[in-house]
N, CA, C, O and CB atoms as a CASP TS submission, in Angstrom:
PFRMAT TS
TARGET T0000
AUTHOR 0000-0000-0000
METHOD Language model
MODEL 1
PARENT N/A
ATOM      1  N   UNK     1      -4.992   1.909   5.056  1.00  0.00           N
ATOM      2  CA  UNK     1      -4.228   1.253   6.087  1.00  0.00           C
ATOM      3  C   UNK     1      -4.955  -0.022   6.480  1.00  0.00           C
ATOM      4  O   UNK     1      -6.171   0.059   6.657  1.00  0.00           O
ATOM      5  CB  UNK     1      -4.018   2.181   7.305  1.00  0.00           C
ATOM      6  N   UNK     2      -4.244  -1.383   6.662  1.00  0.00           N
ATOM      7  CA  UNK     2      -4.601  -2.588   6.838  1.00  0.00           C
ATOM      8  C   UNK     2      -5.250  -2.183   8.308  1.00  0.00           C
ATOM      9  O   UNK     2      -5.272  -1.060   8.813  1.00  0.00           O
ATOM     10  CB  UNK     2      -3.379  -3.732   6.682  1.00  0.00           C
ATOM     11  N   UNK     3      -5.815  -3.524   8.894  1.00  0.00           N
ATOM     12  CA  UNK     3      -6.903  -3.123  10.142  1.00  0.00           C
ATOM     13  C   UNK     3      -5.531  -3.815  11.319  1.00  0.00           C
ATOM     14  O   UNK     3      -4.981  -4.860  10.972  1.00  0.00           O
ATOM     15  CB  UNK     3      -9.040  -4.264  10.097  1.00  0.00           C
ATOM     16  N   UNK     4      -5.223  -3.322  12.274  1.00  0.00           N
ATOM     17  CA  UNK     4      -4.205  -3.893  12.896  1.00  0.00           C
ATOM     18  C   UNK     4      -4.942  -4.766  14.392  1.00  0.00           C
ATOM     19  O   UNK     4      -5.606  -4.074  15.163  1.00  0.00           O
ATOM     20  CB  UNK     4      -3.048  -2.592  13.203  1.00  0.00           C
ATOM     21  N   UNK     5      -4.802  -5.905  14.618  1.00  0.00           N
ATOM     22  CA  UNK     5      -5.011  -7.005  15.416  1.00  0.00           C
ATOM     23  C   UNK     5      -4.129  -6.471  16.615  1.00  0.00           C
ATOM     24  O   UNK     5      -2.910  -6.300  16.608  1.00  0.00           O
ATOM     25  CB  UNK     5      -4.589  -8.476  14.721  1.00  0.00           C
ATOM     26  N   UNK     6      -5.080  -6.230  17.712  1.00  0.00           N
ATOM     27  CA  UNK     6      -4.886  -5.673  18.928  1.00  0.00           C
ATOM     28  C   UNK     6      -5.557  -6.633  20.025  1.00  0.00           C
ATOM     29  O   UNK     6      -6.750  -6.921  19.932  1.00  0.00           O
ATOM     30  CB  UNK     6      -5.450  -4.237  18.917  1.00  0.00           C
ATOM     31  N   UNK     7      -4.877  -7.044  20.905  1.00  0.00           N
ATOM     32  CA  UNK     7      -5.636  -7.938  22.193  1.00  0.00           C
ATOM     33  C   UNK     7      -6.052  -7.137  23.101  1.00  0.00           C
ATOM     34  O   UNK     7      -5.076  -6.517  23.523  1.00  0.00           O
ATOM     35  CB  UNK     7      -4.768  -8.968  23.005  1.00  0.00           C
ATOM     36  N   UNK     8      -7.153  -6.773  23.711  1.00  0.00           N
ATOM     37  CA  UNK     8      -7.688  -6.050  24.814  1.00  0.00           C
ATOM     38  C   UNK     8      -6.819  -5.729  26.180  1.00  0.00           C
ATOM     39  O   UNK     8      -7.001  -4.759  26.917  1.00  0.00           O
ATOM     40  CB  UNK     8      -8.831  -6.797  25.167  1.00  0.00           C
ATOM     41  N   UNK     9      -6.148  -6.436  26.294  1.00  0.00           N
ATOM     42  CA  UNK     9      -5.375  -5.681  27.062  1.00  0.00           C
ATOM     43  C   UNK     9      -4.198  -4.794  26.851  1.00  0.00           C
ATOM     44  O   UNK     9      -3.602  -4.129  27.699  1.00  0.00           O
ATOM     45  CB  UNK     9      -5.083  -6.353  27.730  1.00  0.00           C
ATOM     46  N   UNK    10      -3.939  -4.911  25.423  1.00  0.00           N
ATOM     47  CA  UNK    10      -3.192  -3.841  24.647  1.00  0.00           C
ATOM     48  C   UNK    10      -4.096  -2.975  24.391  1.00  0.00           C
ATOM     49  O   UNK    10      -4.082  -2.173  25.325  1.00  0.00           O
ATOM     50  CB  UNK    10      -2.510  -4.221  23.405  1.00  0.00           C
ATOM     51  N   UNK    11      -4.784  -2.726  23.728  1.00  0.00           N
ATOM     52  CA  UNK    11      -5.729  -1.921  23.466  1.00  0.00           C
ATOM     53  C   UNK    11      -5.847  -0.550  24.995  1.00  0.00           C
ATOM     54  O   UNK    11      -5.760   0.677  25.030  1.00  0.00           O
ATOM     55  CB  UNK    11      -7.129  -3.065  23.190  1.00  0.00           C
ATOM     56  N   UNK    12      -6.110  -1.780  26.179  1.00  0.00           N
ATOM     57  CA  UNK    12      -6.390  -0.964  27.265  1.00  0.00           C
ATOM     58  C   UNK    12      -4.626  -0.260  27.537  1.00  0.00           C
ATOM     59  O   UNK    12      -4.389   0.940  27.394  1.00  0.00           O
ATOM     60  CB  UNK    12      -7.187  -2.041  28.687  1.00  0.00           C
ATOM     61  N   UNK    13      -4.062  -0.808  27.749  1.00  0.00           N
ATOM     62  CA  UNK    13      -2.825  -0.224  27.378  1.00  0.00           C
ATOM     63  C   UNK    13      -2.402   0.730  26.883  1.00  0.00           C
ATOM     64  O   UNK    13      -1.588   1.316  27.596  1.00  0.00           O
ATOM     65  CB  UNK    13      -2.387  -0.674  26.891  1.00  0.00           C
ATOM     66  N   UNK    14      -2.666   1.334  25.597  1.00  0.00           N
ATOM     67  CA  UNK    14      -2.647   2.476  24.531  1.00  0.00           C
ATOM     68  C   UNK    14      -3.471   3.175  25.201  1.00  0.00           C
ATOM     69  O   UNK    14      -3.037   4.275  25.543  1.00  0.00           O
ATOM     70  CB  UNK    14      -3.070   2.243  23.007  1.00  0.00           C
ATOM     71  N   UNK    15      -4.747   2.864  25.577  1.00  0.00           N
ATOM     72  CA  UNK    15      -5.713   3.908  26.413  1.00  0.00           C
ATOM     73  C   UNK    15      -5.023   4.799  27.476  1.00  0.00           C
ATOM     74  O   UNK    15      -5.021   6.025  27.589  1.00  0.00           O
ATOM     75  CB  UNK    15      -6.846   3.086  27.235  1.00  0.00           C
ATOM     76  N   UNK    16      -4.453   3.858  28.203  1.00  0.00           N
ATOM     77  CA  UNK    16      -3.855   4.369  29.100  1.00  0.00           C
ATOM     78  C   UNK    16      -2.739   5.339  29.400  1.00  0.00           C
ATOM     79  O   UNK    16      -2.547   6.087  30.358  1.00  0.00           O
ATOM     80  CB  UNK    16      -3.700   3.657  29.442  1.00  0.00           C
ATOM     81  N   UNK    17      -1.853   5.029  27.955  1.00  0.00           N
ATOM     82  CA  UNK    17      -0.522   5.447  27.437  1.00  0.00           C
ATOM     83  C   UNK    17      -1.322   6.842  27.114  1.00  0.00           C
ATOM     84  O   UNK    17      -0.742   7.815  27.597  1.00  0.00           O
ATOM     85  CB  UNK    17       0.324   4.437  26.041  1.00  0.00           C
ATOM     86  N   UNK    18      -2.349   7.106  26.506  1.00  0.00           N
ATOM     87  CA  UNK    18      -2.903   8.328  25.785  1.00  0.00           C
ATOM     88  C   UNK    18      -3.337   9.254  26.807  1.00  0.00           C
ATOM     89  O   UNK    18      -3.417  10.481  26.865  1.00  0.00           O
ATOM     90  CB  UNK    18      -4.100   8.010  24.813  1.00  0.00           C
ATOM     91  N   UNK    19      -3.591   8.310  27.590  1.00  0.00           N
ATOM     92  CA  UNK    19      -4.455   9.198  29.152  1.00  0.00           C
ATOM     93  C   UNK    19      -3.018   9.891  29.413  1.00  0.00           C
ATOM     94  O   UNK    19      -3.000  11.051  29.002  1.00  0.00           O
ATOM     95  CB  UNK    19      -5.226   7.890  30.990  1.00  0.00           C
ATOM     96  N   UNK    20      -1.857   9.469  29.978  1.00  0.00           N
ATOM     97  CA  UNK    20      -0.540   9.874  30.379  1.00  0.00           C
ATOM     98  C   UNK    20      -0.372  10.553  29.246  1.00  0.00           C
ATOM     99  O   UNK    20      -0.937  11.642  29.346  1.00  0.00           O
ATOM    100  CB  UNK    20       0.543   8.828  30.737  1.00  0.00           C
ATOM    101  N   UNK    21       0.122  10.418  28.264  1.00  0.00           N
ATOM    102  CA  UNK    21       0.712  11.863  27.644  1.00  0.00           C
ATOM    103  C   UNK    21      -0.270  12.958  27.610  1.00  0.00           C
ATOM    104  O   UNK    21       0.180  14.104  27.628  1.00  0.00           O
ATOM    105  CB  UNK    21       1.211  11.726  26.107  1.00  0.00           C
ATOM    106  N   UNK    22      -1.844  12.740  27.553  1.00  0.00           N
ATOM    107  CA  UNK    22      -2.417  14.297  27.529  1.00  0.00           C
ATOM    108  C   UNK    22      -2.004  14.710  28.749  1.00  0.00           C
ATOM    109  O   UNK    22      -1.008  15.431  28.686  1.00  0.00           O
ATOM    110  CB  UNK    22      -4.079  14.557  27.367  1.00  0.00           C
ATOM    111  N   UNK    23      -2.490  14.472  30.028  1.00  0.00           N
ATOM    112  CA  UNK    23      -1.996  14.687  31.216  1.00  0.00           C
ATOM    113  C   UNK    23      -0.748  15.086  30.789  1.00  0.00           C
ATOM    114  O   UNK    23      -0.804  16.313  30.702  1.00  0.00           O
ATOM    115  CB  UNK    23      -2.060  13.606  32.163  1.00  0.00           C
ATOM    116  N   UNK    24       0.386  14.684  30.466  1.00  0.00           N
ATOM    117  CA  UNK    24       1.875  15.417  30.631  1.00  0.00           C
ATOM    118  C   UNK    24       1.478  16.969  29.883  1.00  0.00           C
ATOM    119  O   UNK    24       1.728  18.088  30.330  1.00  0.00           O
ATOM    120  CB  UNK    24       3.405  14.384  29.612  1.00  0.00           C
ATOM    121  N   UNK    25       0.783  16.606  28.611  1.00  0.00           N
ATOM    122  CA  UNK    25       0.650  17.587  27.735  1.00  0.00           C
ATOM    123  C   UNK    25       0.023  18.672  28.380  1.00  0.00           C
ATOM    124  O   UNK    25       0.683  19.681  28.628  1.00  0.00           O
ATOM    125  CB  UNK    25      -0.009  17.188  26.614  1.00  0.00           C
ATOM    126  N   UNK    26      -1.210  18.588  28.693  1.00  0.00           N
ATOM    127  CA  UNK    26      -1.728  19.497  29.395  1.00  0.00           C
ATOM    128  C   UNK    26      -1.025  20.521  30.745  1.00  0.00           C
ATOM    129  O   UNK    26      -0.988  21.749  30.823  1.00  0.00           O
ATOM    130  CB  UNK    26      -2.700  18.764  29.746  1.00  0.00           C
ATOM    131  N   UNK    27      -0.659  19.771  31.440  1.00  0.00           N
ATOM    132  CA  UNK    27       0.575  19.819  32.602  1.00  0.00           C
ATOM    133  C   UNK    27       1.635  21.119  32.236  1.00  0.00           C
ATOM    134  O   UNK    27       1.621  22.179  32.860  1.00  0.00           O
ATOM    135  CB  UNK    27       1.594  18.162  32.555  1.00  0.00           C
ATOM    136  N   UNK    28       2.648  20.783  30.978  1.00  0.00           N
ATOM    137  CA  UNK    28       3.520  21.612  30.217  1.00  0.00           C
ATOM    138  C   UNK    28       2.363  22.801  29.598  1.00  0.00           C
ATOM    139  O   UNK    28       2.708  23.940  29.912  1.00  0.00           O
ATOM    140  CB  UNK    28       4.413  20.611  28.955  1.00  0.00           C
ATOM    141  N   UNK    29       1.451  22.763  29.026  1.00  0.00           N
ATOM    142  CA  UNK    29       1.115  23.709  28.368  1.00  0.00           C
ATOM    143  C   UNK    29       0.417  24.691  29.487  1.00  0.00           C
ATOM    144  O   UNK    29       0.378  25.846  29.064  1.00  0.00           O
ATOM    145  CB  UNK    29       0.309  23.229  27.196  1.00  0.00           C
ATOM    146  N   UNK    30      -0.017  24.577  30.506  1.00  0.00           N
ATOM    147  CA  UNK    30      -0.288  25.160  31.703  1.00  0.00           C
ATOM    148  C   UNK    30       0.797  25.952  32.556  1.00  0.00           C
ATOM    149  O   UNK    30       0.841  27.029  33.151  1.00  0.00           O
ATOM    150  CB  UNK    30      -0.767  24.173  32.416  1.00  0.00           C
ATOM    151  N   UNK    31       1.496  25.073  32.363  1.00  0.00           N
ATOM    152  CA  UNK    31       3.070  25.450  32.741  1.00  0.00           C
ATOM    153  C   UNK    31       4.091  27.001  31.615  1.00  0.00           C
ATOM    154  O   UNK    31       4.472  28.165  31.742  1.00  0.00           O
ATOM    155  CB  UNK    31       4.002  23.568  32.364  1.00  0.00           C
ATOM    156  N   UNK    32       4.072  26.095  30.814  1.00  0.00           N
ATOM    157  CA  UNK    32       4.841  26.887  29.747  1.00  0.00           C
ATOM    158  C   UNK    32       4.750  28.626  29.505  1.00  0.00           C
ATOM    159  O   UNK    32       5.709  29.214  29.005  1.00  0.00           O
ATOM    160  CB  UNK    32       4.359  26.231  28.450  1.00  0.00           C
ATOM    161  N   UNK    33       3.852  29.154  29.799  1.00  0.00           N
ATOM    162  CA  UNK    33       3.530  30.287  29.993  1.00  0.00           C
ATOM    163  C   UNK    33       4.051  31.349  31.475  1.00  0.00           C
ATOM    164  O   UNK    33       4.282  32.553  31.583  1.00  0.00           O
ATOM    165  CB  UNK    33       2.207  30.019  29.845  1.00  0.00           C
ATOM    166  N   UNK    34       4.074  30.365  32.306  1.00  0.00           N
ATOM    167  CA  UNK    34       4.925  31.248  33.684  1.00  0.00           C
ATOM    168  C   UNK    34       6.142  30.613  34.029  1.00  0.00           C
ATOM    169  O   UNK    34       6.479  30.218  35.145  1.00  0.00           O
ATOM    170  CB  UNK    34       4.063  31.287  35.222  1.00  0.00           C
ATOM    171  N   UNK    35       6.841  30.544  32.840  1.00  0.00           N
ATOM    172  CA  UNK    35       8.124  30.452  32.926  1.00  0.00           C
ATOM    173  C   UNK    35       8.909  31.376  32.091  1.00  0.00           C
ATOM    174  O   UNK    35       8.685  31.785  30.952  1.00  0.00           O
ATOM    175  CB  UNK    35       8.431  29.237  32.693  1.00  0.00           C
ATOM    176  N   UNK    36       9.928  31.629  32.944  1.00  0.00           N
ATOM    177  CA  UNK    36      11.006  32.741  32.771  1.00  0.00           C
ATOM    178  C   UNK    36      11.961  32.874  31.630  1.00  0.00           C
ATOM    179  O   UNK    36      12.130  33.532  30.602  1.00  0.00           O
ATOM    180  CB  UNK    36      11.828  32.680  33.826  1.00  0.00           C
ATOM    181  N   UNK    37      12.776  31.424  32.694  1.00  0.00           N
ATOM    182  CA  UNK    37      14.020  30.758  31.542  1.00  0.00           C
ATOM    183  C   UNK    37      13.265  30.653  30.160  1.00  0.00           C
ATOM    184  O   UNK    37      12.139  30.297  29.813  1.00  0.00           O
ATOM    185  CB  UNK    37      14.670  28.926  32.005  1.00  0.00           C
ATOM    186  N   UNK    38      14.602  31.208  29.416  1.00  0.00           N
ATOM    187  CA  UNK    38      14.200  30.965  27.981  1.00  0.00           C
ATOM    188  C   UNK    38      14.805  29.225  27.245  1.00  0.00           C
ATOM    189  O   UNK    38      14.475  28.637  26.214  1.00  0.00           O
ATOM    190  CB  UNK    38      14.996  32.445  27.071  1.00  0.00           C
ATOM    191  N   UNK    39      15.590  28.941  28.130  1.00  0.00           N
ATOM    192  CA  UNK    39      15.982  27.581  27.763  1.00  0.00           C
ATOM    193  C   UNK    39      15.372  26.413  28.118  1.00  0.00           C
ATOM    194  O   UNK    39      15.426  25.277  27.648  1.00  0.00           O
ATOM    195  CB  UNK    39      17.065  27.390  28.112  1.00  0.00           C
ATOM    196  N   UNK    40      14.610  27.039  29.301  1.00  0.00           N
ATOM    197  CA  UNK    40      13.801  25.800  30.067  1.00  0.00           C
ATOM    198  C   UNK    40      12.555  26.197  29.471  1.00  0.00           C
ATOM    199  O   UNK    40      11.739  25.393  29.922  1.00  0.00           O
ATOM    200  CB  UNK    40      13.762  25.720  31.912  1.00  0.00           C
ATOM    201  N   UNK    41      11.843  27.152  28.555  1.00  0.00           N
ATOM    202  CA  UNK    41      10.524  27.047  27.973  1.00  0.00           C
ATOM    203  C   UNK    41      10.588  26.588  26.353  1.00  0.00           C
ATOM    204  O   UNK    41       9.677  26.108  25.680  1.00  0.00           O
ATOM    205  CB  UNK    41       9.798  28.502  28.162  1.00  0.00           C
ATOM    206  N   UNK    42      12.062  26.916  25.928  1.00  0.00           N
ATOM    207  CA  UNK    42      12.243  26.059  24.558  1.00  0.00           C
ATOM    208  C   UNK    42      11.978  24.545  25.201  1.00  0.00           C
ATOM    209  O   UNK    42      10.896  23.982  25.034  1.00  0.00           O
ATOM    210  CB  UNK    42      14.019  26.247  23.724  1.00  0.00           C
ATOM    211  N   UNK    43      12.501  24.255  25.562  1.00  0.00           N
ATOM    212  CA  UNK    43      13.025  22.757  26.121  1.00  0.00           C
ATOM    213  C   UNK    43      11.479  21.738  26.643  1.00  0.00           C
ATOM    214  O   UNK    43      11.408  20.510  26.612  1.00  0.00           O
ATOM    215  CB  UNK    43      14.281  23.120  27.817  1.00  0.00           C
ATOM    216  N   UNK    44      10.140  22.916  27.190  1.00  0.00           N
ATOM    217  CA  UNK    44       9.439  22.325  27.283  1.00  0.00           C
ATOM    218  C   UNK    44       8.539  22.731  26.459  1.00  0.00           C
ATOM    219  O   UNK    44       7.388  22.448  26.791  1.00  0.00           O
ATOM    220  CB  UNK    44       9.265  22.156  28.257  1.00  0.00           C
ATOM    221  N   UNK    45       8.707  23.458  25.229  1.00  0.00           N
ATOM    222  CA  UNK    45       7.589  23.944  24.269  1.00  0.00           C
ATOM    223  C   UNK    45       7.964  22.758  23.193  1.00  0.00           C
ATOM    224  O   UNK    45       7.223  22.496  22.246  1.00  0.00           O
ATOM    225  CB  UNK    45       7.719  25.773  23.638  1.00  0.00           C
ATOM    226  N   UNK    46       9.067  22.144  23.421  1.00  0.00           N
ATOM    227  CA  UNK    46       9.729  20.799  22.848  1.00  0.00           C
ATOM    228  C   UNK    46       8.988  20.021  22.583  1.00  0.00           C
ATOM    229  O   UNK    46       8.307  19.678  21.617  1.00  0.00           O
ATOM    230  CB  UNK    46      10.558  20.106  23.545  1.00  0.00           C
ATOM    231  N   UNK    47       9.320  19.526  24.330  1.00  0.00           N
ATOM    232  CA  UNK    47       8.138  18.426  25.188  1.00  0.00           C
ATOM    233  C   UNK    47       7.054  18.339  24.231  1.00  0.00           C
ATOM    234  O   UNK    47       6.926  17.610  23.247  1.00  0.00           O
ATOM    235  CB  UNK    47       7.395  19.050  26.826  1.00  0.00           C
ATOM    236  N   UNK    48       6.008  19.576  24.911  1.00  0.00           N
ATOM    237  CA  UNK    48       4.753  19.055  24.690  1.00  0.00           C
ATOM    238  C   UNK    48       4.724  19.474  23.241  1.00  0.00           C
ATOM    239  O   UNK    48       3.525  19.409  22.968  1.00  0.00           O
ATOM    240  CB  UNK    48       3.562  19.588  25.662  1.00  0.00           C
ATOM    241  N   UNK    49       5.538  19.972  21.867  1.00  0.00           N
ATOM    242  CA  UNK    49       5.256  19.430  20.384  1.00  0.00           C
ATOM    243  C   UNK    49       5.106  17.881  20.288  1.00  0.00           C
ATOM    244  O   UNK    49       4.165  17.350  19.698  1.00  0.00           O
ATOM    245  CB  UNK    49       6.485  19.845  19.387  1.00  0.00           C
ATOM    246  N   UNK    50       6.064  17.228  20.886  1.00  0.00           N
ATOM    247  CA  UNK    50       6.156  16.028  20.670  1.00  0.00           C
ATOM    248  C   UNK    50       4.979  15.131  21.155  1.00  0.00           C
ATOM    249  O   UNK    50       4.230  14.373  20.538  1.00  0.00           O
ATOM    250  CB  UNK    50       7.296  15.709  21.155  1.00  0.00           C
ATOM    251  N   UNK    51       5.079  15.502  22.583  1.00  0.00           N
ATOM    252  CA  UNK    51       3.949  14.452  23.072  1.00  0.00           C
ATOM    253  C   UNK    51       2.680  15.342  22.037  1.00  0.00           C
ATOM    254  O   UNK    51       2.164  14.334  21.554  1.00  0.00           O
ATOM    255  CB  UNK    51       3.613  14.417  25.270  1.00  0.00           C
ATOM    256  N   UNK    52       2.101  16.196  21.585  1.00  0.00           N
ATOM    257  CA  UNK    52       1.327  15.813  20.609  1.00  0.00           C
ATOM    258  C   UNK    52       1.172  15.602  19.676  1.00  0.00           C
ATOM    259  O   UNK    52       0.085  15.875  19.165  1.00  0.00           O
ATOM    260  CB  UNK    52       0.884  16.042  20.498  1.00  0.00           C
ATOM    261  N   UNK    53       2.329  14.913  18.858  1.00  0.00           N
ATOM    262  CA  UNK    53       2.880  13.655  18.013  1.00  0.00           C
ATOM    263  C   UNK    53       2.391  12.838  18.414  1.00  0.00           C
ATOM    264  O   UNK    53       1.345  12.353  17.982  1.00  0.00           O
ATOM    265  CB  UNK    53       4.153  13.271  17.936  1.00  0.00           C
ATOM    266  N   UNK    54       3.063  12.443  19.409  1.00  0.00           N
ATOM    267  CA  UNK    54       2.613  11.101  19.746  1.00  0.00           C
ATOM    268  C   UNK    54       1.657  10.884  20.102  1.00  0.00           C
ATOM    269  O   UNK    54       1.263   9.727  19.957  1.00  0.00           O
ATOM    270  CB  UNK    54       3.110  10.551  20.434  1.00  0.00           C
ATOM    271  N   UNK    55       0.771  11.881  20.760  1.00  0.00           N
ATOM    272  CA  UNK    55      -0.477  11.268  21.283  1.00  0.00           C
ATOM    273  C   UNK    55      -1.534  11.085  19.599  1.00  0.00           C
ATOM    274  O   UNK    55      -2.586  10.455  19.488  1.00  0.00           O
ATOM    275  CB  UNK    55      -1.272  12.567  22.735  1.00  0.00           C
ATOM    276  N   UNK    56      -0.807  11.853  18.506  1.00  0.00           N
ATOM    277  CA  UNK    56      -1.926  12.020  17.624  1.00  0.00           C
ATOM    278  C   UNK    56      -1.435  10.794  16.703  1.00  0.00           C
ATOM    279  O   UNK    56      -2.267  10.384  15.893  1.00  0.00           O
ATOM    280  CB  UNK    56      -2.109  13.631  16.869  1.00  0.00           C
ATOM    281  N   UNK    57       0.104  10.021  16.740  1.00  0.00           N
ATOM    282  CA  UNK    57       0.232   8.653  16.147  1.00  0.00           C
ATOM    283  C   UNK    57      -0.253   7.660  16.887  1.00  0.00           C
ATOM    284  O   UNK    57       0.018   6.596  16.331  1.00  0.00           O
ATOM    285  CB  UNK    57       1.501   8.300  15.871  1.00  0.00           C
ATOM    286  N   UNK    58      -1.208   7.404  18.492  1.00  0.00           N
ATOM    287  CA  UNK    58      -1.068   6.853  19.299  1.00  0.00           C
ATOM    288  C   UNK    58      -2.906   6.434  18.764  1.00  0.00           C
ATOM    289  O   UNK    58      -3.494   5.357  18.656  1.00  0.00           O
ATOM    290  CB  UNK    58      -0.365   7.586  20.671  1.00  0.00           C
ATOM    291  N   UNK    59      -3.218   7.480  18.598  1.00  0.00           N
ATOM    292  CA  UNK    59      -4.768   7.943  17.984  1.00  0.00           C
ATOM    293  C   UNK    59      -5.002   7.291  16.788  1.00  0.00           C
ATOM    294  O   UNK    59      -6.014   6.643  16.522  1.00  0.00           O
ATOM    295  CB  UNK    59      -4.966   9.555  17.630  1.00  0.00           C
ATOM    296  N   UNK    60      -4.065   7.472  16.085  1.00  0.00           N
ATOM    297  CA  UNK    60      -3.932   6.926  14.645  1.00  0.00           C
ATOM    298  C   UNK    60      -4.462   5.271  15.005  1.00  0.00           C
ATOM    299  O   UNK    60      -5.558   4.749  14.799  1.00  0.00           O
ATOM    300  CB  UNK    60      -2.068   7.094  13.929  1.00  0.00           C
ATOM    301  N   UNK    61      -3.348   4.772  15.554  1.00  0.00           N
ATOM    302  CA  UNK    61      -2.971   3.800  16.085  1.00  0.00           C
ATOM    303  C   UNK    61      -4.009   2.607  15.986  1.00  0.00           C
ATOM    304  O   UNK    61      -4.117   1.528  15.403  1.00  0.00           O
ATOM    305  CB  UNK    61      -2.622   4.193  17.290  1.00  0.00           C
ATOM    306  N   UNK    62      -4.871   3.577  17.078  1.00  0.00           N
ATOM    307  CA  UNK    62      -5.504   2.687  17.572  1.00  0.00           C
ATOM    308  C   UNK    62      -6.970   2.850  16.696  1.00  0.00           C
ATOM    309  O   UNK    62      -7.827   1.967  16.725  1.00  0.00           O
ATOM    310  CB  UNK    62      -5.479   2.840  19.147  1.00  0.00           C
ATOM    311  N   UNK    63      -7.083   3.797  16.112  1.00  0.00           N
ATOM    312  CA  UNK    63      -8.681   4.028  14.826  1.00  0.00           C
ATOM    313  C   UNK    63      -7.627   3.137  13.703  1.00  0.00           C
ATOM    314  O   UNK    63      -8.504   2.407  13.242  1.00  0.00           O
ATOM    315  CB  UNK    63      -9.339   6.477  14.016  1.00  0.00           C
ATOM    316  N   UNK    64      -6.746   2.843  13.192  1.00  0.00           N
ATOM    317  CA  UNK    64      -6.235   1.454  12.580  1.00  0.00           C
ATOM    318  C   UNK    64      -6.726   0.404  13.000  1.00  0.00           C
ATOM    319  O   UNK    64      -7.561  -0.090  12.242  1.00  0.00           O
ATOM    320  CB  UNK    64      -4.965   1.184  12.715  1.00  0.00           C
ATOM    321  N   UNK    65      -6.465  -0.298  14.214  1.00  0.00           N
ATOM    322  CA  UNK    65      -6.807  -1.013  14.890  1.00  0.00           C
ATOM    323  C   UNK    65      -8.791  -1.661  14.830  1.00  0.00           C
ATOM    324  O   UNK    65      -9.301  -2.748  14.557  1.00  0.00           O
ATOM    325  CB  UNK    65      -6.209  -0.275  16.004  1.00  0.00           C
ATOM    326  N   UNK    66      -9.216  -0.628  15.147  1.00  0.00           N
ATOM    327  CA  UNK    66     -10.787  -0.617  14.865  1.00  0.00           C
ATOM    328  C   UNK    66     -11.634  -0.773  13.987  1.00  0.00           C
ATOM    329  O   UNK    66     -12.625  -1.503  13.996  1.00  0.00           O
ATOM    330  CB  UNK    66     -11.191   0.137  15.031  1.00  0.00           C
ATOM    331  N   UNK    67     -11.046   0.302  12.770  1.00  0.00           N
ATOM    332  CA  UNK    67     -11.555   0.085  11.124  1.00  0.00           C
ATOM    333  C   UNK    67     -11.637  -1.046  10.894  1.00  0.00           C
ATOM    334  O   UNK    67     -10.615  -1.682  11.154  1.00  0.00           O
ATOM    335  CB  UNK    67     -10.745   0.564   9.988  1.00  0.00           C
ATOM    336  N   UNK    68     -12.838  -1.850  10.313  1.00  0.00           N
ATOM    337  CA  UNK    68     -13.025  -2.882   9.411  1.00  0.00           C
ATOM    338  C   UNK    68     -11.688  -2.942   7.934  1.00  0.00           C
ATOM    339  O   UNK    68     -11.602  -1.949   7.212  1.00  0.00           O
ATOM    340  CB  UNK    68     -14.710  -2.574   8.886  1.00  0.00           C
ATOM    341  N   UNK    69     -10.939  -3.950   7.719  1.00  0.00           N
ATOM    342  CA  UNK    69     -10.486  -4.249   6.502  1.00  0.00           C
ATOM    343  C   UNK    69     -11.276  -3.614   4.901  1.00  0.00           C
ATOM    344  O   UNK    69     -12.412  -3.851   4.491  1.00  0.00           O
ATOM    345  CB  UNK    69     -10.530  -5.745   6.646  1.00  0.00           C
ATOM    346  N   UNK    70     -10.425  -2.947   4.401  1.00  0.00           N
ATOM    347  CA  UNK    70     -11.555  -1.747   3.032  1.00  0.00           C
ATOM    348  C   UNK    70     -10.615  -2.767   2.151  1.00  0.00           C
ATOM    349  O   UNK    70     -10.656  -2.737   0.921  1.00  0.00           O
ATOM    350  CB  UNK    70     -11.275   0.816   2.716  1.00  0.00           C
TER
END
C-alpha cells in the first residue's frame, strides 16, 4: 500500500474519530448482554460488528499514512 499524505490536523481528526467509535464500541458491548429484546440486541450486536470494521479500516488508515514508501 502507497504511503498516504495526511495533514496533522487530519491525522488528529482520525484520532479522534477512533477515540469515538471505541467508546461507542465499548458502550454496546457492555450493554449488549443485559438486554432482553431480541431485536434490539440483534440490532446492536450489528452496531458494534461494524464499528469494529471501522475502527479496524480507520487503523489501517492511518499505519498507511505513517509507513515510509516500500
Amino acid at each position: 500500500m502507497s504511503r498516504i499524505q495526511l495533514a496533522p490536523h487530519e491525522t488528529f481528526q482520525i484520532h479522534e474519530l477512533l477515540q469515538l467509535k471505541n467508546n461507542f464500541a465499548l458502550k454496546i458491548a457492555g450493554l449488549t448482554d443485559s438486554i432482553a429484546d431480541p431485536k434490539l440486541k440483534i440490532l446492536l450486536e450489528t452496531d458494534l460488528r461494524d464499528s469494529q470494521q471501522q475502527i479496524q479500516e480507520l487503523r489501517d488508515f492511518l499505519q498507511a499514512s505513517i509507513e515510509p514508501n516500500q
